[in-house]
PASEBA-1860 file (N, C-alpha, C; in nm, 3 decimals):
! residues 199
1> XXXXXXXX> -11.168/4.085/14.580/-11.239/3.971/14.526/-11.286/3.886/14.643 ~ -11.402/3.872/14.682/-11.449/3.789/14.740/-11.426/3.611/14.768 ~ -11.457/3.559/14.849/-11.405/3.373/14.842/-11.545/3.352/14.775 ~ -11.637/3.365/14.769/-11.740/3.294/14.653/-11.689/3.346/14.576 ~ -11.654/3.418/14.528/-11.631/3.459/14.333/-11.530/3.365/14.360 ~ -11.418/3.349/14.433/-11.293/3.210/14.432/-11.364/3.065/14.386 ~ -11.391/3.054/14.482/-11.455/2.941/14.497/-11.547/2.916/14.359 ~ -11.649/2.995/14.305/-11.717/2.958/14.198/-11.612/2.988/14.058
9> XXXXXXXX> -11.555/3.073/14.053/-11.417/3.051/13.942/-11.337/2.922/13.974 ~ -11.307/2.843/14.090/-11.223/2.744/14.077/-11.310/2.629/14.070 ~ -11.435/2.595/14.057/-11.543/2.454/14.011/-11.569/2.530/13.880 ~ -11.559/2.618/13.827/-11.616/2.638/13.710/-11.464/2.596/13.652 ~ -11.385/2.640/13.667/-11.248/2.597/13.609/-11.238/2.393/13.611 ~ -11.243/2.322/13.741/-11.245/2.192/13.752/-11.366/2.123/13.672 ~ -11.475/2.191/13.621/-11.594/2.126/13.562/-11.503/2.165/13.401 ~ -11.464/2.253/13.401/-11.399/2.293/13.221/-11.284/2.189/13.226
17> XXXXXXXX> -11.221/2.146/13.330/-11.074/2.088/13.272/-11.178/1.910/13.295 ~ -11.250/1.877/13.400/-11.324/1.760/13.353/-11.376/1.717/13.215 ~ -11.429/1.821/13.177/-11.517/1.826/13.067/-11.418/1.777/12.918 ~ -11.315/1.881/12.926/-11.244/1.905/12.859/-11.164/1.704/12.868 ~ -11.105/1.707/12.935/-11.044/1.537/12.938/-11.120/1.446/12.958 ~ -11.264/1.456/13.001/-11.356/1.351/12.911/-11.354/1.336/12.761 ~ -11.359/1.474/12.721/-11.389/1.444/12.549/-11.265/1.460/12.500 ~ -11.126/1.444/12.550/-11.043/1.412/12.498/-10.988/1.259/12.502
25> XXXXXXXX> -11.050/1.203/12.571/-11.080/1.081/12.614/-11.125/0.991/12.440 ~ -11.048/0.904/12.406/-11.097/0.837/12.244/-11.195/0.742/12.269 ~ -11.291/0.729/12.235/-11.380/0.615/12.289/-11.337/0.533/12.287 ~ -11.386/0.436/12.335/-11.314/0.260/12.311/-11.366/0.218/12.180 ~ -11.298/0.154/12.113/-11.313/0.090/11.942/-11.411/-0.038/12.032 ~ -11.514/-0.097/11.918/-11.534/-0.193/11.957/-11.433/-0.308/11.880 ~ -11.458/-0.452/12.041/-11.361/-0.551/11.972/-11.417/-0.592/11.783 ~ -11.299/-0.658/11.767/-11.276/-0.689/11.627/-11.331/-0.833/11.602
33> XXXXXXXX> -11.408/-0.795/11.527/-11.474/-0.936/11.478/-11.383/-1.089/11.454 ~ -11.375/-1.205/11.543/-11.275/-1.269/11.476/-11.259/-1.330/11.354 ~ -11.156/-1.359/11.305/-11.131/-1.362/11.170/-11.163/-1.524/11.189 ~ -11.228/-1.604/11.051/-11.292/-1.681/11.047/-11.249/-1.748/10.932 ~ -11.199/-1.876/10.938/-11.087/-1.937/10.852/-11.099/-2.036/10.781 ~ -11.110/-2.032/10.627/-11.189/-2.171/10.602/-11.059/-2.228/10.529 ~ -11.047/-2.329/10.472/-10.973/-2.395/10.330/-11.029/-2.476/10.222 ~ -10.959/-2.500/10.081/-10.987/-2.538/10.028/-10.876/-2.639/9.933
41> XXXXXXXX> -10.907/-2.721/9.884/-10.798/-2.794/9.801/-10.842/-2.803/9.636 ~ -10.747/-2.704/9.591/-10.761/-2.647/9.471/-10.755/-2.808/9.360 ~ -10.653/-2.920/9.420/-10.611/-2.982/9.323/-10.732/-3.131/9.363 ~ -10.803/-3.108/9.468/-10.921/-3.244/9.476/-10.992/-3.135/9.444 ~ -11.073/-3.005/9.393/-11.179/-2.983/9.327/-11.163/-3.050/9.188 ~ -11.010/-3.037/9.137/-10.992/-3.101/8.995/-10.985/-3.214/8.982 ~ -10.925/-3.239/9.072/-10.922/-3.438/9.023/-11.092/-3.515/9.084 ~ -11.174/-3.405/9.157/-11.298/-3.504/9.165/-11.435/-3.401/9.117
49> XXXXXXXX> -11.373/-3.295/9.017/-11.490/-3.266/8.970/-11.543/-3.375/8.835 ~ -11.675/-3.369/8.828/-11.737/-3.466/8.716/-11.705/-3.360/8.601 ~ -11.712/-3.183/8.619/-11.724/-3.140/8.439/-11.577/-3.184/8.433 ~ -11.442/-3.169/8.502/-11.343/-3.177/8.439/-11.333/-3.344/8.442 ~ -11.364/-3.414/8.480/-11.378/-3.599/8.447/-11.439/-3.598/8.292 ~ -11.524/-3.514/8.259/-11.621/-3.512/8.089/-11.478/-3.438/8.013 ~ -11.428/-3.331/8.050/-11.293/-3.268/7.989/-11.210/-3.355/7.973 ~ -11.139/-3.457/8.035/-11.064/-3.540/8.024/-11.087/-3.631/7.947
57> XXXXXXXX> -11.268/-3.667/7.970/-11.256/-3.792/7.907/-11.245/-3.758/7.740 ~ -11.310/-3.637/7.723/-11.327/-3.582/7.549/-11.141/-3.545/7.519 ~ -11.102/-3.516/7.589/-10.942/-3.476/7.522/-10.897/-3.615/7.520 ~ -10.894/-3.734/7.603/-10.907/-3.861/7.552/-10.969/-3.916/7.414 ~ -11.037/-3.919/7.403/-11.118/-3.945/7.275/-11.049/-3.928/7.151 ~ -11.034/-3.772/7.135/-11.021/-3.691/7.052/-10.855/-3.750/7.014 ~ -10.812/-3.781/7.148/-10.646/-3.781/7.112/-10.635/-3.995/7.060 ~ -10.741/-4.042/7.124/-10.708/-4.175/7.028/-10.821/-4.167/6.920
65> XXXXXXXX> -10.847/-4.097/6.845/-10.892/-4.099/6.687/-10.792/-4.012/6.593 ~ -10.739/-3.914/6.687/-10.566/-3.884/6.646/-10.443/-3.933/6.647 ~ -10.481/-4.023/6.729/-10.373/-4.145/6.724/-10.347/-4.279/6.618 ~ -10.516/-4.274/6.568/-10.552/-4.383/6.534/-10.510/-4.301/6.346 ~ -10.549/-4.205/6.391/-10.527/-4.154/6.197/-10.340/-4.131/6.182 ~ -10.274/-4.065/6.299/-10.127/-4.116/6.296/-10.090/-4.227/6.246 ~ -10.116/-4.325/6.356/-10.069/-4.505/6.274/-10.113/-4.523/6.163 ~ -10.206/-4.463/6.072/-10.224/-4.481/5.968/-10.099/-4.439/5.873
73> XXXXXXXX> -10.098/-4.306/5.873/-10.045/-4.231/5.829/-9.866/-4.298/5.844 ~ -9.863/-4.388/5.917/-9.674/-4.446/5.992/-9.736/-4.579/5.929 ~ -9.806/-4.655/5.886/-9.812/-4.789/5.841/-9.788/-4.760/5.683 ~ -9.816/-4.673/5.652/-9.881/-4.642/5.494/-9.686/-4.568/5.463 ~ -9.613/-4.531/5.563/-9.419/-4.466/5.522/-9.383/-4.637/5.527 ~ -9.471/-4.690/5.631/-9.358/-4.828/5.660/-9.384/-4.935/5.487 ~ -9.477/-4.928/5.448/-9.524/-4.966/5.312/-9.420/-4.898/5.231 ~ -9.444/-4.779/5.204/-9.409/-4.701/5.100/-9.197/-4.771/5.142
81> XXXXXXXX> -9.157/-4.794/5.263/-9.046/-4.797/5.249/-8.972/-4.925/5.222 ~ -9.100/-4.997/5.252/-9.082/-5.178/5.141/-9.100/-5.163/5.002 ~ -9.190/-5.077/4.990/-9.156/-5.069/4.844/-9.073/-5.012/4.775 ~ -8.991/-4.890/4.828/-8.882/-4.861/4.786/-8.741/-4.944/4.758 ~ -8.749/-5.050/4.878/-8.623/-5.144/4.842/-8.622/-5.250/4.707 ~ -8.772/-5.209/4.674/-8.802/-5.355/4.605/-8.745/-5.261/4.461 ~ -8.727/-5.184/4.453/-8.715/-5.042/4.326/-8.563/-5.007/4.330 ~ -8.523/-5.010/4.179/-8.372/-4.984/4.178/-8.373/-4.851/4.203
89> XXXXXXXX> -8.237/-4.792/4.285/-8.219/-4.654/4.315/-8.172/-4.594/4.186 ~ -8.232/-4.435/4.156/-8.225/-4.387/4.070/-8.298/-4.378/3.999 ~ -8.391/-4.485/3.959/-8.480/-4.512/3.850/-8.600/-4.420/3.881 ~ -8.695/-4.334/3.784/-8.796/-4.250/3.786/-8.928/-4.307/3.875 ~ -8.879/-4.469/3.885/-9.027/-4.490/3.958/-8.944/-4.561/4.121 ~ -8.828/-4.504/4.114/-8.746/-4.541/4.260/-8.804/-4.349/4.296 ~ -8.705/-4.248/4.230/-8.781/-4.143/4.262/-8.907/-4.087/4.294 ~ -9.028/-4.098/4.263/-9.112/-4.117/4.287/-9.158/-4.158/4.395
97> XXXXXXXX> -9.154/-4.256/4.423/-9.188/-4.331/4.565/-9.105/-4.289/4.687 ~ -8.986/-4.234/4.667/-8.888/-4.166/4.756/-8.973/-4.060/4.811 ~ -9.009/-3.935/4.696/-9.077/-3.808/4.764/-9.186/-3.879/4.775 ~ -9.313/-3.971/4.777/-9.417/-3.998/4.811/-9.384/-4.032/4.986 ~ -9.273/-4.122/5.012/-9.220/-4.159/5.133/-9.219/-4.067/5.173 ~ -9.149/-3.966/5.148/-9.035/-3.825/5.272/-9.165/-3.747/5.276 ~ -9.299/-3.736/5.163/-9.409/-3.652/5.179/-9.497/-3.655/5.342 ~ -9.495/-3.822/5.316/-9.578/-3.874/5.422/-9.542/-3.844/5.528
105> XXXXXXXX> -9.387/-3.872/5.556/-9.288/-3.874/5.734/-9.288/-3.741/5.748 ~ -9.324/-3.623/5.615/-9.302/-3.478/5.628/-9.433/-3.447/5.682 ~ -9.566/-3.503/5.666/-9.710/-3.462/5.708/-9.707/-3.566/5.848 ~ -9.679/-3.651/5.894/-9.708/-3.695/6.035/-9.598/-3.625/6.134 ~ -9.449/-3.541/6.086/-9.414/-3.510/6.187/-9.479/-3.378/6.202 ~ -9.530/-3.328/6.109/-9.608/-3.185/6.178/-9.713/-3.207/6.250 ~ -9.802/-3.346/6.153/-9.896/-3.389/6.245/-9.892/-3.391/6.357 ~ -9.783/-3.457/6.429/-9.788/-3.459/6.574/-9.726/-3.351/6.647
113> XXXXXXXX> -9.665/-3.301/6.591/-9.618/-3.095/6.642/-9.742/-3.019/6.665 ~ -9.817/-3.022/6.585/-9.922/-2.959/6.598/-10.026/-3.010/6.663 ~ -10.073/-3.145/6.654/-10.154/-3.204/6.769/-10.099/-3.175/6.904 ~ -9.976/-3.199/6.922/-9.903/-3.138/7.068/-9.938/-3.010/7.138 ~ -9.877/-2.919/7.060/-9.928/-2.781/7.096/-10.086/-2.764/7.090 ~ -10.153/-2.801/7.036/-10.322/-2.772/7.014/-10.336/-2.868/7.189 ~ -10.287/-2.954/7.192/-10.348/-3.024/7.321/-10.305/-2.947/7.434 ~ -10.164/-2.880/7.390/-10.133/-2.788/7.495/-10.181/-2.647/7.548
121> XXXXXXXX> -10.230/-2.578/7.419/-10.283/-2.494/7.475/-10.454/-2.489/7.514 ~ -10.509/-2.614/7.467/-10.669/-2.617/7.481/-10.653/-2.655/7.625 ~ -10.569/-2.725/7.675/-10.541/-2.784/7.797/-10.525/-2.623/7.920 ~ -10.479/-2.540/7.808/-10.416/-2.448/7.964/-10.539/-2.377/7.971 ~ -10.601/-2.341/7.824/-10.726/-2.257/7.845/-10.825/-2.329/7.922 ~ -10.835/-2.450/7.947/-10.948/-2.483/8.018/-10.915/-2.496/8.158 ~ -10.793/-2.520/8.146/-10.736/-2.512/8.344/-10.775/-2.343/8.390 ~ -10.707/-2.275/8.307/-10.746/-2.093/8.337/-10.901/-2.072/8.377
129> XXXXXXXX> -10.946/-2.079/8.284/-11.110/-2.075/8.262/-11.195/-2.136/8.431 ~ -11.180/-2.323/8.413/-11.174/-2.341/8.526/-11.160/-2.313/8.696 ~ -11.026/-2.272/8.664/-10.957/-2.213/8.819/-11.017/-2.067/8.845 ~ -11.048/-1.969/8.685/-11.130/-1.849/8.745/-11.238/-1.858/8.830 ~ -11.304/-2.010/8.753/-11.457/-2.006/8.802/-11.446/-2.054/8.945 ~ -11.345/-2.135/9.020/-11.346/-2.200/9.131/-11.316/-2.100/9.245 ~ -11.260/-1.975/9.153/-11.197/-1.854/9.268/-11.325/-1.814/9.299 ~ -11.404/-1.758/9.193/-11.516/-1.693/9.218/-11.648/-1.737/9.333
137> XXXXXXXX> -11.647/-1.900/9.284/-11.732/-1.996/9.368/-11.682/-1.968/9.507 ~ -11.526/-2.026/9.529/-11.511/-1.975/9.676/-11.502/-1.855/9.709 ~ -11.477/-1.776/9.695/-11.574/-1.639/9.686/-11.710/-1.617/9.763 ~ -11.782/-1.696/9.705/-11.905/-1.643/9.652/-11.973/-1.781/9.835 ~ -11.889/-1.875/9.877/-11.902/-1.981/9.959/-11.918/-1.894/10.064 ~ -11.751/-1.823/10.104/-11.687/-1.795/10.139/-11.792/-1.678/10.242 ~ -11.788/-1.525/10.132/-11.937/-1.462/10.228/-12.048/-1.541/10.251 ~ -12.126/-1.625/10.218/-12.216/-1.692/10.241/-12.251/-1.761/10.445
145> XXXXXXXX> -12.132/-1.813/10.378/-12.087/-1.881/10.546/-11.975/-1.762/10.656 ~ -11.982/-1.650/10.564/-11.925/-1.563/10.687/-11.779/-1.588/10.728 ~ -11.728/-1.684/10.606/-11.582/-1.667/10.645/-11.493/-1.551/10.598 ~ -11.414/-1.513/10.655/-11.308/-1.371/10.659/-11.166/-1.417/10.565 ~ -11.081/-1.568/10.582/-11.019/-1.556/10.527/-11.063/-1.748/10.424 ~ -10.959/-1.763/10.294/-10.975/-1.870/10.285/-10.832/-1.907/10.229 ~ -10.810/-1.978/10.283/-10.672/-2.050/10.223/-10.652/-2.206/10.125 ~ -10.616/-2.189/10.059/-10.551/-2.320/9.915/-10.450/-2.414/10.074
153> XXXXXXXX> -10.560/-2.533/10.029/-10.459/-2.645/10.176/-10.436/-2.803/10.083 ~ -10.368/-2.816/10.020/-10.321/-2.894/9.896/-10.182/-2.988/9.956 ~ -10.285/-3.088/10.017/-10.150/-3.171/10.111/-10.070/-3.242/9.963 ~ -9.879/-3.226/9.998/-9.803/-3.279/9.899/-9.809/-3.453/9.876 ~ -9.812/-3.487/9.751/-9.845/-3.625/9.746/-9.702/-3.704/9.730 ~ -9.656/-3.758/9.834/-9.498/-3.867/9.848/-9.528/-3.977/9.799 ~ -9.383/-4.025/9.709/-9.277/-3.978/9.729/-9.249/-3.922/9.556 ~ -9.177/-3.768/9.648/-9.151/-3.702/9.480/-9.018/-3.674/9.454
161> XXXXXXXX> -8.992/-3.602/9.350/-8.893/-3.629/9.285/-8.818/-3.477/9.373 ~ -8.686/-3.475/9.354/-8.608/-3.357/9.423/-8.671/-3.271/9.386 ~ -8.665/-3.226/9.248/-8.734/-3.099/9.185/-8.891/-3.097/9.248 ~ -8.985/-3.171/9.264/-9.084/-3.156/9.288/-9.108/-3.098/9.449 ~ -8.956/-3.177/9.521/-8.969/-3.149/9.637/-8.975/-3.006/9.686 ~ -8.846/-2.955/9.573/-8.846/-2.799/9.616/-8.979/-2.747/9.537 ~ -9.094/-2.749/9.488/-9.128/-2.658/9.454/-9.262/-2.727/9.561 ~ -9.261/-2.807/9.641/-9.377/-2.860/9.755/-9.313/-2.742/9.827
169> XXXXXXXX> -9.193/-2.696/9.842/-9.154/-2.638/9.960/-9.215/-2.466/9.928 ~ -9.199/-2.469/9.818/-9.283/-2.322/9.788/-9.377/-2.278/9.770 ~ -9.409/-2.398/9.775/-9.581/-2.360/9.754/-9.661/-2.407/9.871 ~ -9.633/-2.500/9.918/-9.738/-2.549/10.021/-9.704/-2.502/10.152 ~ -9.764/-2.420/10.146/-9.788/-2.298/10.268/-9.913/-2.365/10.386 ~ -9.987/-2.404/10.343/-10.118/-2.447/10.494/-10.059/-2.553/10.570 ~ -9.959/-2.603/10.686/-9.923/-2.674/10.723/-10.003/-2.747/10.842 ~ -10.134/-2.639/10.868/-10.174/-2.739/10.964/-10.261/-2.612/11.010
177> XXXXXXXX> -10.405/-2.691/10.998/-10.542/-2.605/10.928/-10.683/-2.708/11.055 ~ -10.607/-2.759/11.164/-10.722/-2.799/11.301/-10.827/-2.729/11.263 ~ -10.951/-2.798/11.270/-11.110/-2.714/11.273/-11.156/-2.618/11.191 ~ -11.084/-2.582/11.094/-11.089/-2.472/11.000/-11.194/-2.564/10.914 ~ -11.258/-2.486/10.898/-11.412/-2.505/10.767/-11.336/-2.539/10.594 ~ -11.345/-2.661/10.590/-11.333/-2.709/10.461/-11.420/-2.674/10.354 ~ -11.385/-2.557/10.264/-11.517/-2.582/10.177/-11.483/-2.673/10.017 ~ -11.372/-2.743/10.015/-11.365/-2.824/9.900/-11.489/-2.900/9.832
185> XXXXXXXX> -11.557/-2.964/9.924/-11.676/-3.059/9.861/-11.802/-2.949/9.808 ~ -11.797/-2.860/9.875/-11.901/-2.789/9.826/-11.881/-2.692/9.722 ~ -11.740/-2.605/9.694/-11.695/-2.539/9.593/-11.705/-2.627/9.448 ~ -11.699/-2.795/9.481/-11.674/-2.864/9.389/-11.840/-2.925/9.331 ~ -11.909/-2.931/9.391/-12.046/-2.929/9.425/-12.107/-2.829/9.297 ~ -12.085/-2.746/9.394/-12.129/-2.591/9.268/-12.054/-2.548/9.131 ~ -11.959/-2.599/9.132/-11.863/-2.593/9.006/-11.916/-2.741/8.911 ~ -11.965/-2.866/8.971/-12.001/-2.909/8.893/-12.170/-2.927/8.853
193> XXXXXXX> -12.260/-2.791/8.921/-12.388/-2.740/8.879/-12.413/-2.639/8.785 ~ -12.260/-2.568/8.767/-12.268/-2.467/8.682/-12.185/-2.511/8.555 ~ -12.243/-2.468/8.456/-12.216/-2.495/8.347/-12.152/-2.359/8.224 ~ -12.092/-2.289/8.318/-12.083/-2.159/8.213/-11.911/-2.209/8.159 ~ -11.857/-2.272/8.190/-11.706/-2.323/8.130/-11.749/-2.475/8.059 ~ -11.717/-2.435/7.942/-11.773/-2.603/7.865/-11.627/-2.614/7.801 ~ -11.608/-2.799/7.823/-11.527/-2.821/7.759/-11.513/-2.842/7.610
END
């Protein structure tokens, strides 16, 4: 064997093992976009949106013309129970006025059982309803302005009660949110331009 056949077998060999650990070589990833951080305060979209200020003010309303037909309904037992004293017990027209009494105190305490719960659950459906639409909005903020993450930043309001304290402690997670993009005013903005949740 000749030294050129050497020689050209050993660069043909060093160009194969180059070759070869270049392209085993992983390219470089490009860097990672940085992550881009906004917040929001779930509980000032509610306390300063105008539709839920119109929600409040109508479950107001509604609850003093229900209030107002209650006291009726409690002036008219407090009657019925002056007139019972004025009536010998026993007598058919003492009876009478007895179940007319216990009828009445029997229709205002459901009355207000049931006004309770009706306020309670119209109340949760519109908080649900609501809070879907505010997810979506920030959402919808959120790609707009190119932010990556968004976090609920709901500073605790002092001074609260023990119980309240522990559950500030479980929940309020954003402790400190420097320069991060607020989008509260504007989630709240657009939540009160859209009108697809009516109270």
């Amino acid at each position: 064997m000749s030294i050129r056949a050497v020689v050209i077998g050993s660069l043909v060999c060093i160009v194969a093992l180059f070759a070869t650990f270049e392209s085993g070589r992983a390219a470089p990833e490009p860097p990672a976009a940085p992550v881009k951080i906004a917040v929001v305060s779930i509980r000032n979209i509610f306390n300063n949106s105008k539709r839920h200020a119109q929600y409040r003010a109508q479950v107001l309303s509604t609850q003093s013309r229900a209030k107002a037909q209650l006291e009726d309904l409690s002036k008219d037992i407090t009657a019925d129970e002056a007139g019972l004293k004025a009536l010998k017990p026993g007598t058919a027209d003492y009876m009478k006025q007895l179940q007319t009494m216990l009828d009445k105190r029997s229709k205002l305490d459901s009355q207000q059982e049931y006004l309770k719960q009706q306020r309670s659950l119209e109340d949760k459906n519109w908080m649900e309803a609501l809070y879907q639409e505010v997810l979506k909005i920030t959402k919808d903020v959120a790609k707009e302005k190119g932010v990556t993450l968004v976090l609920e930043r709901t500073e605790p309001e002092f001074p609260v009660t023990p119980d309240e304290l522990m559950m500030t402690f479980s929940t309020h997670k954003v402790l400190y949110a420097e320069n991060c993009m607020d989008l509260t005013e504007e989630v709240t903005a657009r939540l009160d331009a859209n009108q697809t949740v009516k109270p």
